[in-house]
N, C-alpha and C positions, 0 to 999 in steps of 0.2 A: 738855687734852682735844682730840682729833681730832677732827672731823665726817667724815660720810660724804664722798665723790667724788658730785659731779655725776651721771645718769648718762652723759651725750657725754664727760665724761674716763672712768669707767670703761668703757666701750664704745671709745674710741682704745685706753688701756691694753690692755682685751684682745686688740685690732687687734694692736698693738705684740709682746706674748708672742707671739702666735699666729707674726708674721711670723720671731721670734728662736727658736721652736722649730724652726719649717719650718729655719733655717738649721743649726740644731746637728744639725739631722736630718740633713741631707746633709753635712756635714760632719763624722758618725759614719760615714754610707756611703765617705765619704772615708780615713778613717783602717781602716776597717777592710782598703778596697781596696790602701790601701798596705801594708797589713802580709800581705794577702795577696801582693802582689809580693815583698818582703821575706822570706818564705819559701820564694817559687819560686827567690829567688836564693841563699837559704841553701842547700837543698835541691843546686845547680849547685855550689856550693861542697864542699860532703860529696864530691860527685862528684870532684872534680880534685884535694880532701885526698886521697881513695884511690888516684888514681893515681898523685899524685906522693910517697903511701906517709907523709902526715903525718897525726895523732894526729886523731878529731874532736874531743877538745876541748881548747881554748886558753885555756887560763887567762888567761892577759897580755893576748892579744887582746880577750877578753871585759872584762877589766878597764879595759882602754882606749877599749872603746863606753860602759862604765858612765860614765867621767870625763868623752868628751865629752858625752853626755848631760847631765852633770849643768850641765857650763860651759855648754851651749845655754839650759841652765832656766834658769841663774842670769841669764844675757844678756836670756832673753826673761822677768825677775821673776817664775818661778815655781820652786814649791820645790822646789830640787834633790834632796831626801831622796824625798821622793814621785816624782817624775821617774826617779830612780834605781829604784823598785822598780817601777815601772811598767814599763822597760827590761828589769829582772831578766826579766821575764815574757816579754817580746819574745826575748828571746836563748833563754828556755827552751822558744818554740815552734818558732824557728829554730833550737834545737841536736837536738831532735825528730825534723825531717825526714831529717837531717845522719845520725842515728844508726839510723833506722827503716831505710835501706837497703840 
């Protein structure tokens, strides 16, 4: 049987969340900033496929963000399946701008 939390531990505890939301909070604004840059260089890329007259999409290429993606997840213990479909999404807003052109 558990008992309740003190309340000066449940009131630190909330301290605590409160401080680890604030962080994953900016560190949403973080990932989403990157992935905004991420597609302004996708975007420069579509650009310099068409002038140099190559295909927008690359299968191989694409296969090859998917792989390392996935070795980064597995380096940094997290799952590479999910990592990989995560990616899938990222290459699909970056192949987007590539094509919208």
């Amino acid at each position: 049987m558990t008992t309740d939390p003190s309340p000066s531990a449940r009131d630190a505890a909330l301290d605590t969340l409160g401080r680890y939301r604030q962080q994953i909070e900016q560190l949403d604004r973080d990932l989403v900033s990157l992935l905004a840059k991420r597609v302004a260089l996708s975007k420069e890329i579509g650009a310099m496929k068409r002038v140099a007259g190559l295909p927008t999409l690359d299968p191989a290429r694409e296969a090859e963000v998917i792989r390392r993606a996935a070795a980064l997840a597995r380096d940094a213990s997290l799952n590479d399946e999910k990592v990989r479909d995560i990616f899938w999404h990222v290459i699909g807003l970056s192949r987007a701008v590539q094509v919208d052109e």
